[in-house]
C-alpha positions as CSV (number, residue, x, y, z in Angstrom):
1,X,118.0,79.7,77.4
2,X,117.5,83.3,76.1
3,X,115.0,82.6,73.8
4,X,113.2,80.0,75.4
5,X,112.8,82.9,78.3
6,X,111.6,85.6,75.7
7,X,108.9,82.9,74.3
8,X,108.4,82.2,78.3
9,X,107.8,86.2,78.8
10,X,105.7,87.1,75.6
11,X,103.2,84.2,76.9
12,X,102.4,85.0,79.9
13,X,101.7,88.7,78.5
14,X,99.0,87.3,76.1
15,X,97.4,85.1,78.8
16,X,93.7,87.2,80.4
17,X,93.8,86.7,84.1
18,X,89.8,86.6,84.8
19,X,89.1,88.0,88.2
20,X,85.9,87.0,90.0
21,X,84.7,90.0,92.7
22,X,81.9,90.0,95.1
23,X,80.3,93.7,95.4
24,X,81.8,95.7,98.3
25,X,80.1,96.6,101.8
26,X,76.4,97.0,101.1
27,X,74.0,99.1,102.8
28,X,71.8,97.2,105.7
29,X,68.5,98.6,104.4
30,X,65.1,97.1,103.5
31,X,65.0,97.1,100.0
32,X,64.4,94.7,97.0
33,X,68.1,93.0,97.0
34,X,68.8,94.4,93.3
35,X,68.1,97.8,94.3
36,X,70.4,98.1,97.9
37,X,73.3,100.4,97.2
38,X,76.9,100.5,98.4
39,X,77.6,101.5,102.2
40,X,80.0,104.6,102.5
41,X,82.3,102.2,104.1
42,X,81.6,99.7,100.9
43,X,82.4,102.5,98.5
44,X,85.8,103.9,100.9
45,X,86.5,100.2,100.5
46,X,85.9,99.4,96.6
47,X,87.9,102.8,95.8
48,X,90.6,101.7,98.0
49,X,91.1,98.7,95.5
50,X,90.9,99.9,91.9
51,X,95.0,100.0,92.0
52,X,95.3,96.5,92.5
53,X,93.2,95.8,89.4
54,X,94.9,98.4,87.0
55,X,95.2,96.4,84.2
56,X,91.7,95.4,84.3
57,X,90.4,96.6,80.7
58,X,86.6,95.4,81.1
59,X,83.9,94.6,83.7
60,X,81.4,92.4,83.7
61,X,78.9,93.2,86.4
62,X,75.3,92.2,87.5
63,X,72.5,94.7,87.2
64,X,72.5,94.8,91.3
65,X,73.1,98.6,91.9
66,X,76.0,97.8,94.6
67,X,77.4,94.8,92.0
68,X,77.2,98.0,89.3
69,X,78.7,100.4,91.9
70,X,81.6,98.1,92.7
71,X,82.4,97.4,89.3
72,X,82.3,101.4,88.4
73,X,84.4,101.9,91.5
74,X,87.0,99.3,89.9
75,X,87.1,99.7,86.3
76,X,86.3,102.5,83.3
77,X,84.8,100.1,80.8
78,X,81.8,98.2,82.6
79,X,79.5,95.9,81.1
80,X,76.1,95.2,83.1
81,X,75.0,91.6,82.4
82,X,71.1,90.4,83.1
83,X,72.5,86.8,83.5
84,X,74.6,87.9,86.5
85,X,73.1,87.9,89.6
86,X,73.4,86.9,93.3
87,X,72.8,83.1,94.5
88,X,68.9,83.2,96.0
89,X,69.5,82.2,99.7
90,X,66.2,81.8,100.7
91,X,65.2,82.7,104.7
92,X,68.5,83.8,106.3
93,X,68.9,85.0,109.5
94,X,71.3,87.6,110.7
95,X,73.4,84.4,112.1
96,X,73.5,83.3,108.5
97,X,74.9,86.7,106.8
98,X,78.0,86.0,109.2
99,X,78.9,82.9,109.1
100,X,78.7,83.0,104.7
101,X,81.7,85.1,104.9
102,X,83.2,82.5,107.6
103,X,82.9,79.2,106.3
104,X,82.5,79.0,102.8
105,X,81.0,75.7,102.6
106,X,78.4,77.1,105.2
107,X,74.8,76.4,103.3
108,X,71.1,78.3,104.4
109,X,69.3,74.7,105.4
110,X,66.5,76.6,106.4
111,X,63.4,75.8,104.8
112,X,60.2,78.2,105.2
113,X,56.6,76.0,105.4
């Protein structure tokens, strides 16, 4: 039982763990969406984190600057990726920021003439 623990142990030390993240708090400014930064509260936030992903040895971020923030916030070894980027939501009301981060399945059905 020993050994078949100890083959058990040294697996699950070799296995990556790949964690997704959205950015943190952004700032509510008009700006092209790759260029808005982090909120204070979004950085206070991100920083508040970093321990729980300690053994994180590389991120992969977008080139957004608050997707670049977070990731800097959360890891030393960052990787900015051009083929990363944020889902293009079209039209979206204030309504629609909300209820994203309430019901997941929630979809912009909005459609500009």
């Amino acid at each position: 039982m020993t050994k078949i623990l100890k083959h058990y142990e040294a697996y699950v030390e070799r296995k990556k763990k790949i964690y997704l993240i959205r950015h943190s708090i952004p700032e509510k400014i008009d700006l092209e969406t790759a260029l808005i930064p982090l909120a204070a509260e979004g950085v206070v936030q991100a920083r508040a984190k970093r321990s729980s992903f300690s053994s994180v040895k590389k991120c992969y971020s977008s080139y957004y600057k608050r997707a670049v923030q977070t990731a800097e916030l959360l890891a030393d070894d960052v990787v900015v990726m051009d083929g990363l980027h944020e889902r293009i939501i079209g039209y979206a009301t204030e309504d629609f920021w909300l209820r994203q981060y309430q019901d997941y399945d929630y979809c912009n059905l909005f459609l500009s003439a």
